[in-house]
VMD Tcl script that builds the backbone (N, CA, C; Angstrom):
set m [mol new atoms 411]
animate dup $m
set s [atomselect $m all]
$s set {name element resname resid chain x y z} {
  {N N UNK 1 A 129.826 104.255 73.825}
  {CA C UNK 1 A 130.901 104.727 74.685}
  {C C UNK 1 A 130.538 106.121 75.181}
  {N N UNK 2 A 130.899 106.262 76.402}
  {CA C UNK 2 A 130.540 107.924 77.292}
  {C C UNK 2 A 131.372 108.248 77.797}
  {N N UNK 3 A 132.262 109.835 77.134}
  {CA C UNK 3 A 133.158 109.882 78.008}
  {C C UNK 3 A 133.174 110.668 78.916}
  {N N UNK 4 A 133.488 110.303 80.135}
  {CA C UNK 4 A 133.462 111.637 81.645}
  {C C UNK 4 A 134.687 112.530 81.602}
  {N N UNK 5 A 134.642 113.599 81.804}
  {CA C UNK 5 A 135.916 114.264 83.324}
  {C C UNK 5 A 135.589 114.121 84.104}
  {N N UNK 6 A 136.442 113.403 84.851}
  {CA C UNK 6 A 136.388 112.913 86.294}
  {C C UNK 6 A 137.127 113.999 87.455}
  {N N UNK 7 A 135.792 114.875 88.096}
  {CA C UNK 7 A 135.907 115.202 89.267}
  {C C UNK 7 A 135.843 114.700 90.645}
  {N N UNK 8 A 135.643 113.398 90.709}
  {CA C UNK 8 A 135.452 112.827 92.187}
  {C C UNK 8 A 136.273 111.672 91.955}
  {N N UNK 9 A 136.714 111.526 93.589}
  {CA C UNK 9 A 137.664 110.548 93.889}
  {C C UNK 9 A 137.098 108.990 93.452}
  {N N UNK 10 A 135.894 108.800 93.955}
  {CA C UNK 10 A 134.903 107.828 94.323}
  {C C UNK 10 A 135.047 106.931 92.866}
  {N N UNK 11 A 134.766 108.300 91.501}
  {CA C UNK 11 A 134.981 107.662 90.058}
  {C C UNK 11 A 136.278 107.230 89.812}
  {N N UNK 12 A 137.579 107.549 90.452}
  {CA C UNK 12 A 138.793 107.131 90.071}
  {C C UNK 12 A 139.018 105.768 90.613}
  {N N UNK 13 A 138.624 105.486 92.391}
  {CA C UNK 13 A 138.484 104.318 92.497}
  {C C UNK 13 A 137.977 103.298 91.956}
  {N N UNK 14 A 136.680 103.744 91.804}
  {CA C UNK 14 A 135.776 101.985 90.801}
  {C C UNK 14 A 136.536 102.289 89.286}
  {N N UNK 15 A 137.801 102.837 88.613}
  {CA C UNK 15 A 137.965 102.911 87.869}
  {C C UNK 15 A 139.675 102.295 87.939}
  {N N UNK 16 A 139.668 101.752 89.112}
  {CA C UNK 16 A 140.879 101.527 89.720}
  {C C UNK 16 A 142.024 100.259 88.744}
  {N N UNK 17 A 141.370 99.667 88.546}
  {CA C UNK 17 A 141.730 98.498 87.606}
  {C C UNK 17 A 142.210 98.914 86.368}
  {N N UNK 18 A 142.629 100.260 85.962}
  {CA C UNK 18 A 142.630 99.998 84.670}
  {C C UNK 18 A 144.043 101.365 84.886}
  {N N UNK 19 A 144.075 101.440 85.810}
  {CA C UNK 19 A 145.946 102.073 86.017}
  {C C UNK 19 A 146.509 100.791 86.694}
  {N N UNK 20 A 148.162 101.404 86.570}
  {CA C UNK 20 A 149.350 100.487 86.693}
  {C C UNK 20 A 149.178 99.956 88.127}
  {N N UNK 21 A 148.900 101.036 89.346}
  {CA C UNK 21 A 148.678 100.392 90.335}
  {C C UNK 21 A 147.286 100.975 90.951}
  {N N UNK 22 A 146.509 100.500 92.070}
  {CA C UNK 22 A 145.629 100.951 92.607}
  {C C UNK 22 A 145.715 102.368 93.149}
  {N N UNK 23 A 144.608 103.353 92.280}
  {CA C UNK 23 A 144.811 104.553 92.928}
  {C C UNK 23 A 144.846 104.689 94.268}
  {N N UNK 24 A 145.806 105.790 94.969}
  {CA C UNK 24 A 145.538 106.041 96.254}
  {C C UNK 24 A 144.651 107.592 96.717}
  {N N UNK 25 A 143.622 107.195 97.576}
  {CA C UNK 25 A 142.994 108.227 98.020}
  {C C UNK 25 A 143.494 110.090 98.131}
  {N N UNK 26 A 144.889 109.739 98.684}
  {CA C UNK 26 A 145.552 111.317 99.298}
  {C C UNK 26 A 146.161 111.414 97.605}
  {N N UNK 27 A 146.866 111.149 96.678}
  {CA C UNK 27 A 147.658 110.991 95.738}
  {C C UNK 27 A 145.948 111.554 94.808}
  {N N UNK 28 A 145.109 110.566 94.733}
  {CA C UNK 28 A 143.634 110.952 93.824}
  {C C UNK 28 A 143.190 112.385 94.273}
  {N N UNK 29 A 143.407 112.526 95.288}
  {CA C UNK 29 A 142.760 113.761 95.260}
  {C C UNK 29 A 143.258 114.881 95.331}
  {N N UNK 30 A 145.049 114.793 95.298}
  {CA C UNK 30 A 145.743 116.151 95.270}
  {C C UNK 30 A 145.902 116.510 93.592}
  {N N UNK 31 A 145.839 114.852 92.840}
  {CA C UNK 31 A 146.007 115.217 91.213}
  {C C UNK 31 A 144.246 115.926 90.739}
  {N N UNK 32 A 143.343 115.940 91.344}
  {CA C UNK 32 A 141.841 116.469 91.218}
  {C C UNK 32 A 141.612 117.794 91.376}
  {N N UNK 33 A 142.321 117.941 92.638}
  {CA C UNK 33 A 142.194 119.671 93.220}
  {C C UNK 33 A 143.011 120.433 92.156}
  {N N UNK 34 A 143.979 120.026 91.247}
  {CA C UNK 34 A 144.715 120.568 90.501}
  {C C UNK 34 A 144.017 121.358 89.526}
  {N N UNK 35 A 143.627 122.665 89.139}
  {CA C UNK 35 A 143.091 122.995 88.169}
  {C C UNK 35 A 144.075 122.566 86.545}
  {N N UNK 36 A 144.543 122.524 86.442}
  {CA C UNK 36 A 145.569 122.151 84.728}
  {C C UNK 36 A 145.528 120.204 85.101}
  {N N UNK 37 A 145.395 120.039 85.853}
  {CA C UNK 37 A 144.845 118.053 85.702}
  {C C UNK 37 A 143.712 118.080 85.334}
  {N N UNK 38 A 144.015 117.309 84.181}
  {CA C UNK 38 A 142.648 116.310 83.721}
  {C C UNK 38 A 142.730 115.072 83.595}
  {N N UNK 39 A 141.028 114.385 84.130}
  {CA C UNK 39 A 141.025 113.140 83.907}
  {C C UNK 39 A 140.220 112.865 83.317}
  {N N UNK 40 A 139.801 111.851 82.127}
  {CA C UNK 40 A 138.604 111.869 81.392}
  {C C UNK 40 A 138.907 110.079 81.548}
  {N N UNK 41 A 137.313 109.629 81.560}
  {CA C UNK 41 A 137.028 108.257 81.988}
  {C C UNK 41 A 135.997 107.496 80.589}
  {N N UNK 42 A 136.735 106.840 80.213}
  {CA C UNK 42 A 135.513 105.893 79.118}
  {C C UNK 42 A 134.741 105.033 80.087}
  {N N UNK 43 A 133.125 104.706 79.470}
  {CA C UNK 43 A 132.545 104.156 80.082}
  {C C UNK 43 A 131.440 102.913 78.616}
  {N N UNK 44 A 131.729 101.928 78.853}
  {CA C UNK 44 A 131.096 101.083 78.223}
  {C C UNK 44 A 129.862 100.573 79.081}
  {N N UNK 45 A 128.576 100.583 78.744}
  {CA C UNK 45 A 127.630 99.900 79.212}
  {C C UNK 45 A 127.660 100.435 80.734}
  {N N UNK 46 A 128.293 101.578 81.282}
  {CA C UNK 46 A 128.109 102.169 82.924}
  {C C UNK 46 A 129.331 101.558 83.633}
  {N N UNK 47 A 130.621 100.663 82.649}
  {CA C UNK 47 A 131.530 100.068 83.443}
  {C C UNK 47 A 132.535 101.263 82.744}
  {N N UNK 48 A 133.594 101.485 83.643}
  {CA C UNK 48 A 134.704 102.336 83.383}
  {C C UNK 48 A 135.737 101.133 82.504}
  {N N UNK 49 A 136.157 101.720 81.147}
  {CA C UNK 49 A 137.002 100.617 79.986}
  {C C UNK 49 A 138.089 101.062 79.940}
  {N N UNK 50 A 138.181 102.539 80.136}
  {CA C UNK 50 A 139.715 103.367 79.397}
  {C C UNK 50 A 139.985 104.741 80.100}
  {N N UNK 51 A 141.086 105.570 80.277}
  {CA C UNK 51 A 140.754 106.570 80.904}
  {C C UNK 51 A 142.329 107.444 80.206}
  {N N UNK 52 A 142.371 108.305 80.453}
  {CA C UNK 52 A 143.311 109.193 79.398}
  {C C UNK 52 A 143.710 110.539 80.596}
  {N N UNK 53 A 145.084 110.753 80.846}
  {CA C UNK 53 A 145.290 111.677 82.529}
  {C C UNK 53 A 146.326 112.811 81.414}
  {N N UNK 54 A 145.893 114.073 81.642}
  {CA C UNK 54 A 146.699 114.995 81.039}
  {C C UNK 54 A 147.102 116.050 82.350}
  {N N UNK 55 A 148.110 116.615 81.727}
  {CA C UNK 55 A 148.545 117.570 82.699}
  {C C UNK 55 A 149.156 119.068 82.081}
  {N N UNK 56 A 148.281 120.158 82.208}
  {CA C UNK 56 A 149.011 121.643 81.491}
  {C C UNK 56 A 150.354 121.922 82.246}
  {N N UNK 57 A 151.545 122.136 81.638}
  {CA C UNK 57 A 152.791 123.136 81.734}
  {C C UNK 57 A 152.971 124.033 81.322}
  {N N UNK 58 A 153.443 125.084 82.141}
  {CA C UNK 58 A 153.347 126.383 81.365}
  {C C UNK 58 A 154.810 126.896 81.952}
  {N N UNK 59 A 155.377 127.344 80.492}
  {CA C UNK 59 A 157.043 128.056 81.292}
  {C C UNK 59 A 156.474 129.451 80.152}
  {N N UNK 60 A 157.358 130.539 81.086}
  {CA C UNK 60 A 157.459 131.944 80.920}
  {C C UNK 60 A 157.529 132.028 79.473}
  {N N UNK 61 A 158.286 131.453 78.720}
  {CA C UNK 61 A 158.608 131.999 77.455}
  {C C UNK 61 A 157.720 130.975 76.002}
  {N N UNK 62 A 157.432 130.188 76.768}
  {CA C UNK 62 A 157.066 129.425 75.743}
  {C C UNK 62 A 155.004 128.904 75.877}
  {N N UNK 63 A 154.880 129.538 76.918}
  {CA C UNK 63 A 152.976 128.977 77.400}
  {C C UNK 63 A 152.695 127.794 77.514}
  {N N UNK 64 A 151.627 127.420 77.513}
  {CA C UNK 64 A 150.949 126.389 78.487}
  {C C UNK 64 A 151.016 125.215 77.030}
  {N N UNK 65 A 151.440 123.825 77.480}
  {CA C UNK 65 A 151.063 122.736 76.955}
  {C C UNK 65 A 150.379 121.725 77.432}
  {N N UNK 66 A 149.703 120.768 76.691}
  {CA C UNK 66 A 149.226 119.433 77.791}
  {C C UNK 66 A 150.572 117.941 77.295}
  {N N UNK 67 A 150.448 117.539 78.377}
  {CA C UNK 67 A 151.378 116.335 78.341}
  {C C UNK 67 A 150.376 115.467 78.977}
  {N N UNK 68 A 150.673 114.556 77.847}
  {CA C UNK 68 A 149.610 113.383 78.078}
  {C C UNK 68 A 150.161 112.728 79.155}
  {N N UNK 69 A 149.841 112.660 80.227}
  {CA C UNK 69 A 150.662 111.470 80.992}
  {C C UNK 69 A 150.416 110.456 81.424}
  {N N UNK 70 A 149.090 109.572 80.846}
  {CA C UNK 70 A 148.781 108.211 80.896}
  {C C UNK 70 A 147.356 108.131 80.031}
  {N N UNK 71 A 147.861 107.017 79.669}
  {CA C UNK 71 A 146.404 106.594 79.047}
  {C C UNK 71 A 146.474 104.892 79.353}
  {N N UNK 72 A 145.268 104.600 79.171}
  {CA C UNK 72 A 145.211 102.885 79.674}
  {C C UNK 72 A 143.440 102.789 79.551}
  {N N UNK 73 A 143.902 101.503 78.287}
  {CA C UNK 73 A 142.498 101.016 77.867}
  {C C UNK 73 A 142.511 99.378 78.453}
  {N N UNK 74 A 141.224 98.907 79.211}
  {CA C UNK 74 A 141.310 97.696 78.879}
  {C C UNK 74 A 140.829 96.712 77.832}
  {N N UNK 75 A 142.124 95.879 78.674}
  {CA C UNK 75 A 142.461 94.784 77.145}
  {C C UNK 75 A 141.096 94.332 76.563}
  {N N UNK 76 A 140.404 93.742 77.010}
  {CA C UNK 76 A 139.577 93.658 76.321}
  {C C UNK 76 A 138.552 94.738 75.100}
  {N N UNK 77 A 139.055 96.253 75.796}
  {CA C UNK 77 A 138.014 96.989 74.622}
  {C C UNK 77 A 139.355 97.616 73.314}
  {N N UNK 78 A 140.724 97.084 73.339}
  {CA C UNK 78 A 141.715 97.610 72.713}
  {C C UNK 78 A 141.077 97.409 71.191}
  {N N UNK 79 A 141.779 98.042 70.614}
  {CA C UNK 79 A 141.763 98.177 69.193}
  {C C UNK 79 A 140.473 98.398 68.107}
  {N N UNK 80 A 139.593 99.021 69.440}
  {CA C UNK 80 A 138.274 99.639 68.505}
  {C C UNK 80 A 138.058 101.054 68.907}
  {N N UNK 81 A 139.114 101.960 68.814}
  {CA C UNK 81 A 138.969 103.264 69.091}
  {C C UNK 81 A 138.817 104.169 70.118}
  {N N UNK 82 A 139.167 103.197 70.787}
  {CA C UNK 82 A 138.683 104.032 72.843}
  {C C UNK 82 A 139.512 104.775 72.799}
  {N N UNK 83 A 140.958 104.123 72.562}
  {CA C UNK 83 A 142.377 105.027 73.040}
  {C C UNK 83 A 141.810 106.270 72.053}
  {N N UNK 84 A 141.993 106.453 70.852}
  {CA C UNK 84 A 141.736 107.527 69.854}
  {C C UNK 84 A 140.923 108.543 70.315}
  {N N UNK 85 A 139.858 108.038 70.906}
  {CA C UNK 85 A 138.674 108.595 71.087}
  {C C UNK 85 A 139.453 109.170 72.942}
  {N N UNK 86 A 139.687 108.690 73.069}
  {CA C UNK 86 A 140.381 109.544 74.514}
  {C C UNK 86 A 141.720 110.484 74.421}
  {N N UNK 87 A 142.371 110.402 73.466}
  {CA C UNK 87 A 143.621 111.101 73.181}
  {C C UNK 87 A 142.647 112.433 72.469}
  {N N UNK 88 A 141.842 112.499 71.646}
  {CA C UNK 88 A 141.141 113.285 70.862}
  {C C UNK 88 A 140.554 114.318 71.698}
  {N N UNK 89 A 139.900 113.357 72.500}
  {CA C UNK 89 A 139.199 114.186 74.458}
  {C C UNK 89 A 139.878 115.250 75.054}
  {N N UNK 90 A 141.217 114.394 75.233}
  {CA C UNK 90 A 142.336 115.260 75.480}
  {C C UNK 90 A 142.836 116.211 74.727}
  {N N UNK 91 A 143.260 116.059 73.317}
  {CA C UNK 91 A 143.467 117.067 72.656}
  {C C UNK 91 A 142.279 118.263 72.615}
  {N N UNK 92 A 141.276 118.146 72.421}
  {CA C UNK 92 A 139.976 118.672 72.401}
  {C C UNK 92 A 140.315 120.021 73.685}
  {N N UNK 93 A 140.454 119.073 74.866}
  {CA C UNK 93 A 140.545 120.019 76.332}
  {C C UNK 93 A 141.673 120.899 76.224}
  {N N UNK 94 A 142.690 120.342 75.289}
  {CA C UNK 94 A 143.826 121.536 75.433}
  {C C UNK 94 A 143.843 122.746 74.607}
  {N N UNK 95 A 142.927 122.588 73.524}
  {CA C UNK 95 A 142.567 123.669 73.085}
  {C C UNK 95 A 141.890 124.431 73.796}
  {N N UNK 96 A 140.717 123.747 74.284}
  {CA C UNK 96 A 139.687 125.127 75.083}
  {C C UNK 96 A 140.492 125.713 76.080}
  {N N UNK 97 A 141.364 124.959 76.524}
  {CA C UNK 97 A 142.586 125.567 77.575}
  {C C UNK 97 A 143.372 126.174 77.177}
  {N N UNK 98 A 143.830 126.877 76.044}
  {CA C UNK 98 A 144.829 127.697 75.414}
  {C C UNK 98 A 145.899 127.027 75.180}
  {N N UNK 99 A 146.148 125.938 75.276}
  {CA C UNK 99 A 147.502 125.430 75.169}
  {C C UNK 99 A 147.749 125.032 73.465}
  {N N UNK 100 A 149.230 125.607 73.268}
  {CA C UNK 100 A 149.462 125.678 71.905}
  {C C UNK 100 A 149.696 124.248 71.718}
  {N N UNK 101 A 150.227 123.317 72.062}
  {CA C UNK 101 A 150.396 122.063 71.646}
  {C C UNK 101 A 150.102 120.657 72.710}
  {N N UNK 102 A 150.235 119.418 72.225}
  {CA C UNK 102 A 150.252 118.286 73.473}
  {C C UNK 102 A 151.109 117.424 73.034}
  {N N UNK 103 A 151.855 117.137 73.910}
  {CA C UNK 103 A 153.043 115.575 73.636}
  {C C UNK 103 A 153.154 114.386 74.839}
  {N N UNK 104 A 153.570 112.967 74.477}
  {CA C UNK 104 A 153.624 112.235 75.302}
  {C C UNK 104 A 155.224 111.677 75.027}
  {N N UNK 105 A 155.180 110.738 76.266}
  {CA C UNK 105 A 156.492 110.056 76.028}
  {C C UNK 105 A 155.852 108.649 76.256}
  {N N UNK 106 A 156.578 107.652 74.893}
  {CA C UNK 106 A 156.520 106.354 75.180}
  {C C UNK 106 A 157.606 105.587 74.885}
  {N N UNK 107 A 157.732 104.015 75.080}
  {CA C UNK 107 A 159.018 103.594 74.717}
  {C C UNK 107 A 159.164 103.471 73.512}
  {N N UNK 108 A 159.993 103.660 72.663}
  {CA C UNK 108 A 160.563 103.745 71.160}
  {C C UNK 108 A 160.239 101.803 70.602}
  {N N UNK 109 A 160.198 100.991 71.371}
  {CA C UNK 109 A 159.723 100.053 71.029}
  {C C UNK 109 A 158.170 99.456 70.868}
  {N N UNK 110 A 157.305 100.309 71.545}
  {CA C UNK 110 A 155.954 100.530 72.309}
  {C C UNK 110 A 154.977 100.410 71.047}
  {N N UNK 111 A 155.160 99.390 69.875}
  {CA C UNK 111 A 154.361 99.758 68.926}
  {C C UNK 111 A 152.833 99.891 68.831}
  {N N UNK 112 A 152.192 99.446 69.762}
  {CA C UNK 112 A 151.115 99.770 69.605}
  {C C UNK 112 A 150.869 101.114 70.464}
  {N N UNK 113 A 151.823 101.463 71.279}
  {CA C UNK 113 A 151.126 102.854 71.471}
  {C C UNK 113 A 151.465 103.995 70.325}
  {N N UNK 114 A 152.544 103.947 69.876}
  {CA C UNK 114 A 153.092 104.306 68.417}
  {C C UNK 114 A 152.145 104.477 67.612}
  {N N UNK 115 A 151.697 103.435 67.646}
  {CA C UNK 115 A 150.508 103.537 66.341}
  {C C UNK 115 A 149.117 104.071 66.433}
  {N N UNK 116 A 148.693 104.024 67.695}
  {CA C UNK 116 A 147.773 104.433 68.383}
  {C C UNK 116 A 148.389 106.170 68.659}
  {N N UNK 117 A 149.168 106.721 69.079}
  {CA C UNK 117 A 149.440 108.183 69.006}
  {C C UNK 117 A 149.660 108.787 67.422}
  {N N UNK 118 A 149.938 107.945 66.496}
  {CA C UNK 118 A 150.221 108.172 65.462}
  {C C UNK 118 A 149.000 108.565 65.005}
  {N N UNK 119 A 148.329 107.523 64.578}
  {CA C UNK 119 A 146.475 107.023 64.427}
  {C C UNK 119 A 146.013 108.466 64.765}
  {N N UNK 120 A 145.759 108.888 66.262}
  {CA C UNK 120 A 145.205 110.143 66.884}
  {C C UNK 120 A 146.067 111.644 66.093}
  {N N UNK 121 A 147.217 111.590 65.317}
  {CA C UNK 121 A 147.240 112.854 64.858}
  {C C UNK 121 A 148.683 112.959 64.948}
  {N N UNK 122 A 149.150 112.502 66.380}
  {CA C UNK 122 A 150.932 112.471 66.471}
  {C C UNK 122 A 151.665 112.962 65.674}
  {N N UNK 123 A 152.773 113.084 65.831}
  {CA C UNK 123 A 153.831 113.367 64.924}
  {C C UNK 123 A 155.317 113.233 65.754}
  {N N UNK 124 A 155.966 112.331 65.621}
  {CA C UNK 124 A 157.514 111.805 65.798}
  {C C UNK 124 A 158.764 112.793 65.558}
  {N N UNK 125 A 158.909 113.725 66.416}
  {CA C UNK 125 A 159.709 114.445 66.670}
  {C C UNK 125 A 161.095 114.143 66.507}
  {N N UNK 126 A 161.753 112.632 66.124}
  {CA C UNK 126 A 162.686 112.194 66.355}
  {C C UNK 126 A 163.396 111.647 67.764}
  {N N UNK 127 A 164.491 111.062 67.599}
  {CA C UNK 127 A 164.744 110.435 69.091}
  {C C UNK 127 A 165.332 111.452 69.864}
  {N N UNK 128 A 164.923 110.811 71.313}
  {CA C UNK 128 A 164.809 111.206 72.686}
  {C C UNK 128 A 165.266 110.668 73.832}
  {N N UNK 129 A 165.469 111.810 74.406}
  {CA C UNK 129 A 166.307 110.672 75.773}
  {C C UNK 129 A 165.465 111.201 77.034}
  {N N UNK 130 A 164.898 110.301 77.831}
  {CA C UNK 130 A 164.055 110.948 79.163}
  {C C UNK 130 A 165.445 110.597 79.896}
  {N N UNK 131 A 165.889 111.512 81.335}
  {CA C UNK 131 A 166.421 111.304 81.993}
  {C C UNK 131 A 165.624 111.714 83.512}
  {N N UNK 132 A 166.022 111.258 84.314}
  {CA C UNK 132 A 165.202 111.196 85.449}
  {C C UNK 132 A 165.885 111.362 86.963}
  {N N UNK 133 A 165.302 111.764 87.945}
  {CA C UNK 133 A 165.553 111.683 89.548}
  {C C UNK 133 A 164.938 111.002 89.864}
  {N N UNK 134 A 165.006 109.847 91.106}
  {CA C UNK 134 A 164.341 109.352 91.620}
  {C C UNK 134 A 164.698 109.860 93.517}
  {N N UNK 135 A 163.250 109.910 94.207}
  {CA C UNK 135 A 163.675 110.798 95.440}
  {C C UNK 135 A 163.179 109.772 96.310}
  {N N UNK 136 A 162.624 108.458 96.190}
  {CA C UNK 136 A 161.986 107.541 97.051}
  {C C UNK 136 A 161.710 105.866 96.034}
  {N N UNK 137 A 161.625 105.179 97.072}
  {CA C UNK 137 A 161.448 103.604 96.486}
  {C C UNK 137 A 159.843 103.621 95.877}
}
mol reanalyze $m
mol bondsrecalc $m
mol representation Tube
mol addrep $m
């Protein structure tokens, strides 16, 4: 397994299959230009398997964190350490980045990502409520 940060658009596309929907070009490359986005890409045998998208926040009083905000292995390479090995990537980057901590949100039913954030180091803060805006279909 080899894992990249992915600076070019070109790698997010042939890597396209393995997010929820097909990346889009203008959307790929405004999350790239971002200095606090990261993307790190697993690669099995030169094919892209898994990929792990973080993002630094930083408020005035409290400093910079990473929030994991996607990870996605495919099915076929699940449950031999990719995810781990990409959450770890990530954690890894938020240190050299100063950020005091990293958290994700998943569904409270979501057991294998549960176990898989758990697995990587996690720790269960107790329950949570995401609430949300939506500004478009």
């Amino acid at each position: 397994m080899d894992l990249r940060w992915i600076d070019q658009q070109q790698m997010v596309a042939r890597a396209g299959a393995l997010f929820d929907d097909p990346p889009r070009p203008d959307w790929t490359e405004r999350f790239l230009d971002q200095p606090g986005h990261h993307l790190c890409i697993a690669y099995v045998d030169g094919d892209p398997v898994g990929f792990v998208s973080g993002v630094e926040l930083t408020h005035p009083d409290k400093g910079t964190e990473m929030f994991l905000y996607e990870l996605g292995v495919d099915e076929a390479y699940r449950r031999r350490g990719l995810g781990r090995a990409l959450v770890a990537a990530l954690a890894t980057r938020a240190g050299e980045r100063g950020c005091y901590g990293m958290w994700v949100l998943t569904e409270a039913d979501n057991a294998a990502a549960l176990g898989l954030y758990r697995s990587a180091g996690a720790t269960d803060r107790g329950a949570s409520l995401m609430l949300d805006w939506r500004f478009s279909d």
